[in-house]
BALUMKE-938520 format. One record per residue (C-alpha): residue number from 1; residue in one letter; x, y, z. Coordinates in Angstrom, 1 decimal. Layout:
N
+------+------+--------+--------+--------+
| resi | resn |      x |      y |      z |
+------+------+--------+--------+--------+
|  NUM |    A |      X |      Y |      Z |
...
+------+------+--------+--------+--------+
END
This chain:
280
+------+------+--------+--------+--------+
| resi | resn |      x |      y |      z |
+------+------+--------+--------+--------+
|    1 |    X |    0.0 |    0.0 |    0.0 |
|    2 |    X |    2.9 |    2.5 |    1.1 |
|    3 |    X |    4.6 |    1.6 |   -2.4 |
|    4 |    X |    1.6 |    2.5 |   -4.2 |
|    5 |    X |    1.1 |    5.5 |   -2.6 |
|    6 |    X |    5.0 |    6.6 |   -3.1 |
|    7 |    X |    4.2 |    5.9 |   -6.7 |
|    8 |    X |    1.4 |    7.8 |   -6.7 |
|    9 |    X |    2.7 |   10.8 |   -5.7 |
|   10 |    X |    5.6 |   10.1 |   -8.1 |
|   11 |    X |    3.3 |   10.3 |  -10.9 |
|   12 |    X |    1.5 |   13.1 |  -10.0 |
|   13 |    X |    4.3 |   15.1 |   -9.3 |
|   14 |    X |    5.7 |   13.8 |  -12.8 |
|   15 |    X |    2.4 |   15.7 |  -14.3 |
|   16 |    X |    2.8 |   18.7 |  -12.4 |
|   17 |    X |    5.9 |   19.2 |  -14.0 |
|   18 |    X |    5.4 |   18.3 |  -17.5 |
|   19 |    X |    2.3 |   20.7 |  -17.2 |
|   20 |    X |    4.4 |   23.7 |  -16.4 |
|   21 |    X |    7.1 |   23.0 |  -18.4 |
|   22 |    X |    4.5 |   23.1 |  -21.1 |
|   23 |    X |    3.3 |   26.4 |  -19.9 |
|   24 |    X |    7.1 |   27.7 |  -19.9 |
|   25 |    X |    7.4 |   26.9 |  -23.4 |
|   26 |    X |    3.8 |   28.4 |  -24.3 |
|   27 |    X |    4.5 |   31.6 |  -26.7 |
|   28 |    X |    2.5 |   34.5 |  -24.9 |
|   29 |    X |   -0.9 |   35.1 |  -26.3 |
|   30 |    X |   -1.5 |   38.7 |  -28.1 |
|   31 |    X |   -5.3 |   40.0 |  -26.7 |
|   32 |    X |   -5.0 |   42.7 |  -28.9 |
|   33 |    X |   -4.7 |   40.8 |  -31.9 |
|   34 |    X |   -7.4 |   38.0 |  -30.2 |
|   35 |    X |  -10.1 |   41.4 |  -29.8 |
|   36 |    X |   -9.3 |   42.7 |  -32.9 |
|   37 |    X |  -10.6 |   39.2 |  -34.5 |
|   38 |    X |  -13.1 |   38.2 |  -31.9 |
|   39 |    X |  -14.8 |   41.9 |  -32.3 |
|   40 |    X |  -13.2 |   43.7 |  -35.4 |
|   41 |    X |  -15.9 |   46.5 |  -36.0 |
|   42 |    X |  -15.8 |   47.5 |  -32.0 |
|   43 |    X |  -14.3 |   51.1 |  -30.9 |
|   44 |    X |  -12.5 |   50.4 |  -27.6 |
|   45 |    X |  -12.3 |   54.5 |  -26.6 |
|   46 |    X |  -15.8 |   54.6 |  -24.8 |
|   47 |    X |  -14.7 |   56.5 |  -21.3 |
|   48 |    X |  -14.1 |   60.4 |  -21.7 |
|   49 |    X |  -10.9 |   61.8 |  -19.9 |
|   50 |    X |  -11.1 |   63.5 |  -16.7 |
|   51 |    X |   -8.7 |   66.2 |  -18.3 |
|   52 |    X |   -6.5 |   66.6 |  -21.5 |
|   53 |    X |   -4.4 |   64.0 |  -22.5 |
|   54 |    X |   -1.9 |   66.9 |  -23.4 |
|   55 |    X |   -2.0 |   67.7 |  -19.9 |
|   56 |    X |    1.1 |   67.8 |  -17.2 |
|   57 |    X |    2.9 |   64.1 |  -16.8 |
|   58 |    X |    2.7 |   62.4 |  -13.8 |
|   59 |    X |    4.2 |   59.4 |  -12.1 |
|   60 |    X |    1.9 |   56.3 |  -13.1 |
|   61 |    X |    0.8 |   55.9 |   -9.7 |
|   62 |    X |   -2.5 |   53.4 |  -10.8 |
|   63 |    X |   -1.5 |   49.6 |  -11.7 |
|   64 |    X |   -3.4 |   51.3 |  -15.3 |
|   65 |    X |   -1.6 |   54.2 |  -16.0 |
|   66 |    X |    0.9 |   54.3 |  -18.9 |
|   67 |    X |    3.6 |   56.8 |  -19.4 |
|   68 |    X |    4.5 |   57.9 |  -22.8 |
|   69 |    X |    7.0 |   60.4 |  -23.3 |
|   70 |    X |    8.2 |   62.2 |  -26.9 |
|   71 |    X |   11.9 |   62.3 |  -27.1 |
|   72 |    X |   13.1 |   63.4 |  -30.9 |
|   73 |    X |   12.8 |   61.6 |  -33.8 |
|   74 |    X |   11.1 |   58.6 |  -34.0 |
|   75 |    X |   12.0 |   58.0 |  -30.4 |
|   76 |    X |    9.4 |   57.6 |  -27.5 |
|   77 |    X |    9.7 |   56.5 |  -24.1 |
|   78 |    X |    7.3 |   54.0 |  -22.7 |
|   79 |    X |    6.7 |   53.7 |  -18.9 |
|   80 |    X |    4.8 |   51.0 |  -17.8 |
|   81 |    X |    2.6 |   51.0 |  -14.1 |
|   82 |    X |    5.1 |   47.8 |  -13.7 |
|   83 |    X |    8.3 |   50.1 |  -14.0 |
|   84 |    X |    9.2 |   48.8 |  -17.3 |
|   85 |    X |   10.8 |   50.9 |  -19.4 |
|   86 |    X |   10.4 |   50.7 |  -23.3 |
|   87 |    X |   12.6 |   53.1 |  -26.0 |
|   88 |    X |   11.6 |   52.7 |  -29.2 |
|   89 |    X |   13.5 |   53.1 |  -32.7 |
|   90 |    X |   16.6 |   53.8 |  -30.2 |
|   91 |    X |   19.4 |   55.2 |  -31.9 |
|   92 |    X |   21.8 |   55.9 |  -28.6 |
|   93 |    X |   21.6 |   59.3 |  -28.5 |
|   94 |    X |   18.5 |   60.6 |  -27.7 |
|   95 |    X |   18.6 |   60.3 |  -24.3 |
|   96 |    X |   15.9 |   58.8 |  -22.4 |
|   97 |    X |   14.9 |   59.8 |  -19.2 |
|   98 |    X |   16.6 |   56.6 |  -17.9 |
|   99 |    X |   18.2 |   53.4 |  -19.1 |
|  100 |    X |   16.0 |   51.6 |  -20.3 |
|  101 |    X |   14.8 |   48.2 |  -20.2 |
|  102 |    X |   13.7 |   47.5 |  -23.8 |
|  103 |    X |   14.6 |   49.0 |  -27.1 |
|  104 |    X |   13.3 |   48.6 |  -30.5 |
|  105 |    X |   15.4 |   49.4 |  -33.7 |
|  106 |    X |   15.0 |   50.0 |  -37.3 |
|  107 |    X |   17.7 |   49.9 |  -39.8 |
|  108 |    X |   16.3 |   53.0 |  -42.3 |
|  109 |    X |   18.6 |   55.1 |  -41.3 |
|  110 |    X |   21.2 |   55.8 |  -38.0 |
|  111 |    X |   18.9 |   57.7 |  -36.8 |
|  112 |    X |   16.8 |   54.8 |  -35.9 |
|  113 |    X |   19.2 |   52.3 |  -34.5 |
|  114 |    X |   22.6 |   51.8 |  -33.0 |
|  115 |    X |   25.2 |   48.7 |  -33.1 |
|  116 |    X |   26.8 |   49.4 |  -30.2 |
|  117 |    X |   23.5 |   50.3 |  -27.7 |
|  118 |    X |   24.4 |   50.3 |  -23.7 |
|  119 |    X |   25.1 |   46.8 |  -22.1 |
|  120 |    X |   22.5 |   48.1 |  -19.3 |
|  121 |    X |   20.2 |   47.5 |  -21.9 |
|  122 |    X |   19.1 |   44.4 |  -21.1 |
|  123 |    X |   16.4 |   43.5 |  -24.3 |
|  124 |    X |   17.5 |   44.7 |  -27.7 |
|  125 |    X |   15.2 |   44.6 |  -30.5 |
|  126 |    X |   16.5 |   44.5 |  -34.1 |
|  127 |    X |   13.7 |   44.9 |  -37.0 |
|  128 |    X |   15.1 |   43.0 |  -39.2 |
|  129 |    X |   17.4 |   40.1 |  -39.7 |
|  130 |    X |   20.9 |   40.7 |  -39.4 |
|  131 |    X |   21.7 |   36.9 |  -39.8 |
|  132 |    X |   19.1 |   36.1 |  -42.8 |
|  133 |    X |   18.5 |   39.7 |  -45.2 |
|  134 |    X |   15.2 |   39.2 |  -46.3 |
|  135 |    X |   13.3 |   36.8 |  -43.9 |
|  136 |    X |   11.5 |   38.0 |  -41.0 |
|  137 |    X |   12.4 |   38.6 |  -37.7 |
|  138 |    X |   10.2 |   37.5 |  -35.2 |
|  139 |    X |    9.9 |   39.0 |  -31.9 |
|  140 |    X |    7.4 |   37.6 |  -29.0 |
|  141 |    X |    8.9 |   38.8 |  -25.7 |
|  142 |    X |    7.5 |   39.3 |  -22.5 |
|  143 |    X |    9.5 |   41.8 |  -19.7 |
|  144 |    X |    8.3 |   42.4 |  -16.5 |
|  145 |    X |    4.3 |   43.7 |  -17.4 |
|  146 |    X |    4.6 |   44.8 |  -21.2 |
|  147 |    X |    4.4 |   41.9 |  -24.2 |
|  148 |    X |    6.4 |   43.2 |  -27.1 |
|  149 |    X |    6.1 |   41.7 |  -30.7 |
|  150 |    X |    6.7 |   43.3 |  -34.0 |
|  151 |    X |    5.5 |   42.7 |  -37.7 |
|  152 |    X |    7.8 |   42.9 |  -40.6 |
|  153 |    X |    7.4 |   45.3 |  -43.5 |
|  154 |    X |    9.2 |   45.8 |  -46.6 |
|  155 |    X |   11.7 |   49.1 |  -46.7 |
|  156 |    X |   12.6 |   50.6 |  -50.2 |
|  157 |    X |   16.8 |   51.3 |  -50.0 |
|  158 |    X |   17.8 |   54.4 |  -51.6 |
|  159 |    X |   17.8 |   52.8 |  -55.3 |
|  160 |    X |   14.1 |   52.7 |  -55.3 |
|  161 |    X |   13.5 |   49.0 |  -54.8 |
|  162 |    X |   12.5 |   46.9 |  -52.0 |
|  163 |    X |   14.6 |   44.7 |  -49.6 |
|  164 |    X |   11.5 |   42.4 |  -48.2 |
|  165 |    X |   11.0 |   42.4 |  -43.5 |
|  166 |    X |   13.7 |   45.2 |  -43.4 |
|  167 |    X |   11.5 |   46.7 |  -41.2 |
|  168 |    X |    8.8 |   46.1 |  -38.1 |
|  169 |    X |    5.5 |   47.6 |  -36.8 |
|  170 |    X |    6.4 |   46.8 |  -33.3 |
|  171 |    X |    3.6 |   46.4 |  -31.0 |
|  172 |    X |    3.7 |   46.8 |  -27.0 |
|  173 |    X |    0.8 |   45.4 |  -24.9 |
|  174 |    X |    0.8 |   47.1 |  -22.0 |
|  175 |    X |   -2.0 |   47.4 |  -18.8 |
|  176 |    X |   -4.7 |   46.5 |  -21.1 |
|  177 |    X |   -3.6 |   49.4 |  -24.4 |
|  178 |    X |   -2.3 |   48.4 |  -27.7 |
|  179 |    X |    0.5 |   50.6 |  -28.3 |
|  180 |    X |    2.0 |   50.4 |  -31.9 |
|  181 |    X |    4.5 |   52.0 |  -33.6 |
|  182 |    X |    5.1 |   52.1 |  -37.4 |
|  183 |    X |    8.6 |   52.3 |  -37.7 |
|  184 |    X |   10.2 |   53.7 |  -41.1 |
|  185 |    X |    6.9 |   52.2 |  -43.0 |
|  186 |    X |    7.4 |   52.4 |  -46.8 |
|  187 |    X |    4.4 |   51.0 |  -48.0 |
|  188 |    X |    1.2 |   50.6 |  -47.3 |
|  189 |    X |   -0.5 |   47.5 |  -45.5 |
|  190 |    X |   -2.1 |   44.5 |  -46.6 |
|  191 |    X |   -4.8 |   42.9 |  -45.2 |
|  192 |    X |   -2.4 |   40.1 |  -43.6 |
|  193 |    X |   -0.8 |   42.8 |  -42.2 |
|  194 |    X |   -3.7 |   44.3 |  -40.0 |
|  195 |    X |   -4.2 |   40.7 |  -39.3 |
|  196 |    X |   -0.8 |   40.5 |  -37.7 |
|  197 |    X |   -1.3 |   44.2 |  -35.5 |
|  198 |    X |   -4.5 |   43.4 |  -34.6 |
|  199 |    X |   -6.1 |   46.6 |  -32.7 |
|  200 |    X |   -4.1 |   49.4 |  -32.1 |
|  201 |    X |   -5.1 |   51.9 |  -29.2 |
|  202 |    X |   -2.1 |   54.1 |  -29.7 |
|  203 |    X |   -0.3 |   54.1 |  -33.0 |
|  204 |    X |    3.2 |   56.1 |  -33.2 |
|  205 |    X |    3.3 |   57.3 |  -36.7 |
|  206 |    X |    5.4 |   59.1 |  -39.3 |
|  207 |    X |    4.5 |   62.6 |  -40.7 |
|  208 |    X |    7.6 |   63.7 |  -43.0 |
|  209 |    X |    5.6 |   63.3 |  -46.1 |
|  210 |    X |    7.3 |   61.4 |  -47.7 |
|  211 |    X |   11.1 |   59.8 |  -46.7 |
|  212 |    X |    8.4 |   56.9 |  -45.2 |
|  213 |    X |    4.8 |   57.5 |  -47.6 |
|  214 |    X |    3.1 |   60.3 |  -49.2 |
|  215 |    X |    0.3 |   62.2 |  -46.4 |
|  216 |    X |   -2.5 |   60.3 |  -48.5 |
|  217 |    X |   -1.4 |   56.7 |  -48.2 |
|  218 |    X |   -0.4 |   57.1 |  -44.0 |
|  219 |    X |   -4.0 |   59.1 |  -43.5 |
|  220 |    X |   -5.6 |   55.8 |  -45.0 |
|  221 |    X |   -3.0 |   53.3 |  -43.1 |
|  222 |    X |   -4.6 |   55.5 |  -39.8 |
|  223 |    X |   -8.0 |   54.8 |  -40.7 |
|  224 |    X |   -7.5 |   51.8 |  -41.5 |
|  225 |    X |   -6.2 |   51.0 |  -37.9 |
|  226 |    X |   -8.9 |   53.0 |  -36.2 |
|  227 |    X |   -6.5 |   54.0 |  -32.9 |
|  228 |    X |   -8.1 |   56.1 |  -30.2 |
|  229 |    X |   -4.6 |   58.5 |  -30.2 |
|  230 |    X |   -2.4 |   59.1 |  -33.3 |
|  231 |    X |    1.3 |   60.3 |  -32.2 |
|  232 |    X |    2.9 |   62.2 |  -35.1 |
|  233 |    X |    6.5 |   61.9 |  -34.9 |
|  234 |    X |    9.5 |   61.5 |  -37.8 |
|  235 |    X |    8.3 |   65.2 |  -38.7 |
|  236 |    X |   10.1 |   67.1 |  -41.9 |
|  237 |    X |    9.2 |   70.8 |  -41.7 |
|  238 |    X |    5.9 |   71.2 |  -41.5 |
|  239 |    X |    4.6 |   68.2 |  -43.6 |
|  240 |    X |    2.4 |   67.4 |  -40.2 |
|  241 |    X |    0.0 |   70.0 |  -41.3 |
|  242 |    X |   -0.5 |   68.4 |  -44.8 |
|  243 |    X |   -1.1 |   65.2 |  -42.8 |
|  244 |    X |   -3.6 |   66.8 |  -40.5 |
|  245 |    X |   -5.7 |   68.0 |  -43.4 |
|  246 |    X |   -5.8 |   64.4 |  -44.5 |
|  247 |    X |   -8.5 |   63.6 |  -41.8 |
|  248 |    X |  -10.8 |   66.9 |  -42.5 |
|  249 |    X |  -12.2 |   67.2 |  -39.2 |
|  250 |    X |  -12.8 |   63.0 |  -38.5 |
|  251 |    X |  -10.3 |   63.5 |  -35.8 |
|  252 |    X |   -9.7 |   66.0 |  -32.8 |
|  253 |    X |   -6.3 |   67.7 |  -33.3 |
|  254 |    X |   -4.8 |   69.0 |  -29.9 |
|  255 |    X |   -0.9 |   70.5 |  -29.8 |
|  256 |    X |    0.4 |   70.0 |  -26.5 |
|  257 |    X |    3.2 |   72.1 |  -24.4 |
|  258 |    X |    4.2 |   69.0 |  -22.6 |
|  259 |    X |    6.3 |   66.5 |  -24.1 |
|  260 |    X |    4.5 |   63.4 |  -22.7 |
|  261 |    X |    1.3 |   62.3 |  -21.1 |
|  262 |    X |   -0.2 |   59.8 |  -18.8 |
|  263 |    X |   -3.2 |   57.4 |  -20.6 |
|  264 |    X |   -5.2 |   54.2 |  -19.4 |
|  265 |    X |   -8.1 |   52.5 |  -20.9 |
|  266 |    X |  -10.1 |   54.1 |  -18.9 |
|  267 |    X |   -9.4 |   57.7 |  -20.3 |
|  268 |    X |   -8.8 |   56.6 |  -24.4 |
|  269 |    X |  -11.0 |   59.3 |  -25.7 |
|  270 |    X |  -14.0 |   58.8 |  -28.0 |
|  271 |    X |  -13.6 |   60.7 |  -30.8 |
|  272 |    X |  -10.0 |   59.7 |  -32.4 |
|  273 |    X |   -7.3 |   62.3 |  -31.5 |
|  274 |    X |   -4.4 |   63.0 |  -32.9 |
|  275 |    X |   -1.9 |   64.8 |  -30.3 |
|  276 |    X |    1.0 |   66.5 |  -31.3 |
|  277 |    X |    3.4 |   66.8 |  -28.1 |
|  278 |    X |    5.9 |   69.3 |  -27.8 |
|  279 |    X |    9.2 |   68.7 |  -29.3 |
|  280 |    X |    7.6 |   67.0 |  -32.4 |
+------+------+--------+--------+--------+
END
């Protein structure tokens, strides 16, 4: 009896392990792509802010509240309510407002990337394959409260043609928003694309008019992906306003004096907004 009992337990404990080693090996699961297919004509921005999202940052103090923070270029700084902190098409020197944690890349132009980014650093995230030109790089990664996965694009070199995944949409799933930003996108989507993104609450997106697309094909990439809060960034003169008169009203259009904001679910607004922060 003692002997079956010691095998028993053997055997159970045998399960218990193989069960979480499955679990270990599980790739994270995407809700903002599993929304998006589950309920593709819902708008997600249904609570009205208690003030301006243009408004003064402040720490994220709720276990909801997301920092995002403009610093030049194509650069922003994510802060997650987890501490997590996210820099995205890094190019290592723009400064960020600390090291941070996770950084993105694209390969466009320096600008966007480094190859020699702080060891501190302790995710690095390359757009494209450095190993393999021309096949996609996948990217499913999960630090501390923030899931961060990209899609590959095609980029056109400076000949005029296209060198296939040279670039990435990378996506950051963070307290409950989908945060996505475009990268140095030379083309527009396909259908397999939006697939991929899924819904976007936040979209980071290029405004120079050109060196990425013409106004009219990234005003229809934007509707397309239906976000609650369009970031301009990437700007070249004053191409933004040519972008701006793309949308003819569809969107609110606020210009903020502060260079970041704070921004939950909760206070997504309900008309689509594109904000301008300072410095862009």
């Amino acid at each position: 009896m003692m002997l079956r009992l010691v095998f028993s337990s053997l055997a159970l404990l045998l399960v218990a392990q193989g069960v979480l080693a499955q679990e270990a090996e599980r790739p994270p699961v995407s809700q903002c792509q599993l929304i998006a297919q589950a309920l593709p004509q819902v708008q997600f921005a249904s609570y009205k802010p208690t003030s301006s999202l243009g408004g003064s940052v402040i720490p994220a103090q709720l276990q909801e509240d997301v920092v995002i923070s403009f610093i030049g270029h194509s650069t922003f700084q994510i802060d997650t309510p987890g501490g997590v902190s996210i820099a995205t098409d890094f190019n290592g020197w723009l400064r960020t407002s600390r090291t941070p944690d996770v950084v993105t890349m694209n390969k466009a132009h320096s600008s966007h990337y480094t190859l020699n980014p702080d060891p501190a650093i302790a995710t690095v995230l390359q757009g494209w394959n450095a190993a393999r030109p021309g096949e996609k790089i996948e990217h499913k990664v999960v630090v501390g409260d923030a899931y961060v996965r990209n899609v590959s694009t095609d980029i056109r070199s400076w000949g005029g043609e296209f060198e296939p995944n040279g670039n990435s949409i990378f996506i950051f799933e963070v307290a409950g928003l989908c945060i996505g930003h475009l990268g140095h996108l030379h083309h527009e989507l396909t259908d397999a694309h939006y697939a991929e993104i899924g819904r976007l609450d936040i979209v980071m997106v290029p405004v120079d008019g050109g060196l990425t697309m013409g106004a009219e094909s990234m005003s229809r990439t934007i509707e397309r992906l239906r976000s609650a809060v369009v970031l301009p960034m990437h700007r070249r003169g004053a191409v933004v306003e040519s972008f701006l008169a793309m949308f003819d009203g569809r969107f609110d259009v606020e210009r903020s004096a502060n260079s970041g904001f704070t921004v939950s679910v909760r206070t997504l607004p309900k008309k689509p907004l594109i904000l301008i922060l300072a410095g862009v």
